[in-house]
C-alpha beads as a LAMMPS data file, in Angstrom:
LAMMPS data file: protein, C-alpha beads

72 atoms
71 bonds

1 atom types
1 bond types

-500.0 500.0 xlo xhi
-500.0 500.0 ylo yhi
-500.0 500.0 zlo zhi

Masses

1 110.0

Atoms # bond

1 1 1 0.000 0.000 0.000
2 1 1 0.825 3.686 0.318
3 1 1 3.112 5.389 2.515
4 1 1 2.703 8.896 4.179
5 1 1 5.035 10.982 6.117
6 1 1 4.975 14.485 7.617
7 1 1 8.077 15.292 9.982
8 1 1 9.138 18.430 11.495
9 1 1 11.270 20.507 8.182
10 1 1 14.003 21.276 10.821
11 1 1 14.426 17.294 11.371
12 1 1 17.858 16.031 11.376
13 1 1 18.213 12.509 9.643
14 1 1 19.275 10.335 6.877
15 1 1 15.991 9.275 4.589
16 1 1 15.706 6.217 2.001
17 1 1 12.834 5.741 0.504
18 1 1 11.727 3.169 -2.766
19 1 1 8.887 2.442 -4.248
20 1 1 8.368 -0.592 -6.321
21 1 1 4.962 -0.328 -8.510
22 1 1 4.509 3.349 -7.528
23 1 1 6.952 6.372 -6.912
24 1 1 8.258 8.872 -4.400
25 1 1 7.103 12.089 -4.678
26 1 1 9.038 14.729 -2.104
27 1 1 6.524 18.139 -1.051
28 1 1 8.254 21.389 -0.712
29 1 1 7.498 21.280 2.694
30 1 1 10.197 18.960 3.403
31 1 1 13.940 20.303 2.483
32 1 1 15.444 17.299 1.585
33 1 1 19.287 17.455 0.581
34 1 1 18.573 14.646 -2.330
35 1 1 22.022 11.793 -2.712
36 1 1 19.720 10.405 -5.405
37 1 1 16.707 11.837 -6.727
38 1 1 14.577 9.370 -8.837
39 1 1 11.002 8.430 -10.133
40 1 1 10.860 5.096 -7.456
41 1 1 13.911 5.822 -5.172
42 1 1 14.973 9.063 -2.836
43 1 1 18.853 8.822 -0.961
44 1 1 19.807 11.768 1.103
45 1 1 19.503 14.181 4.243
46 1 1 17.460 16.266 6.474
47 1 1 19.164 19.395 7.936
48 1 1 22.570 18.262 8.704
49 1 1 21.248 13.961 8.516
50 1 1 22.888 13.468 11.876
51 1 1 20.139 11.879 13.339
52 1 1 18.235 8.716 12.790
53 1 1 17.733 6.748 10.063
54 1 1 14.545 6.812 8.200
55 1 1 13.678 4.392 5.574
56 1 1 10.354 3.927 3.810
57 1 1 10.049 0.912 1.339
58 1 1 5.940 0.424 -0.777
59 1 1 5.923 -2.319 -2.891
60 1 1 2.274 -1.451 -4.209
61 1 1 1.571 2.366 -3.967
62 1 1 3.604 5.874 -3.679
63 1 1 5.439 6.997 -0.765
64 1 1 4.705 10.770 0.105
65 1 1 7.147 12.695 2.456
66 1 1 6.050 16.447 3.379
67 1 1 6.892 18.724 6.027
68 1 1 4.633 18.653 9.086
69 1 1 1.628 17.144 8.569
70 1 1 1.215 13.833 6.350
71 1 1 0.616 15.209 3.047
72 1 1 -2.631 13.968 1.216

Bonds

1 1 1 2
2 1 2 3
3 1 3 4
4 1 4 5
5 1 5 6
6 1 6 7
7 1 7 8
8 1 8 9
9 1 9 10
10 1 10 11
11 1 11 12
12 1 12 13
13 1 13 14
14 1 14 15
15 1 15 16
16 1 16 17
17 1 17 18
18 1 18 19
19 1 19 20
20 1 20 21
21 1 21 22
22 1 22 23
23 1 23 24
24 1 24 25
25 1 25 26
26 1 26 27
27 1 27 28
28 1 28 29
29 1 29 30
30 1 30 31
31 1 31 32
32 1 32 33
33 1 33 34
34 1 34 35
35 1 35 36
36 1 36 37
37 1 37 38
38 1 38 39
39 1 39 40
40 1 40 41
41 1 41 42
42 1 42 43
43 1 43 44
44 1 44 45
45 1 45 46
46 1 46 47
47 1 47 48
48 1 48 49
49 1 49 50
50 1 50 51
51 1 51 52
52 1 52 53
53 1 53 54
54 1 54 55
55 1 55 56
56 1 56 57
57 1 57 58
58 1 58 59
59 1 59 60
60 1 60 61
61 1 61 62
62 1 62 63
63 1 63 64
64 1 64 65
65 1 65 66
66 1 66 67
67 1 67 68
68 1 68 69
69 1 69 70
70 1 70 71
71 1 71 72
């Protein structure tokens, strides 16, 4: 299924996130400093990405990340 994720835009932490039969679409909301930047896979920080690690893997569906709130 889908995945949805708001976090605080001053967050510090590494992201990964893949999607298999969907995408990963990145809001402005959320200033991501992108390692990789494609249609089904995002590598890369959050403010300085000293903190944790987040990962998000879909297999069926699109993984959303936005600033604050879950975006829709």
């Amino acid at each position: 299924g889908a995945l949805m994720l708001g976090v605080p835009p001053n967050t510090n932490a590494a992201i990964e996130a893949s999607a298999i039969n969907g995408g990963v679409i990145l809001f402005e909301s959320l200033p991501v400093n992108a390692q990789t930047k494609e249609r089904q896979r995002l590598s890369g920080r959050l403010g300085t990405g000293g903190g944790p690690r987040i990962e998000l893997h879909a297999t069926n569906g699109n993984v959303r990340l936005g600033g604050g709130k879950p975006p829709t």
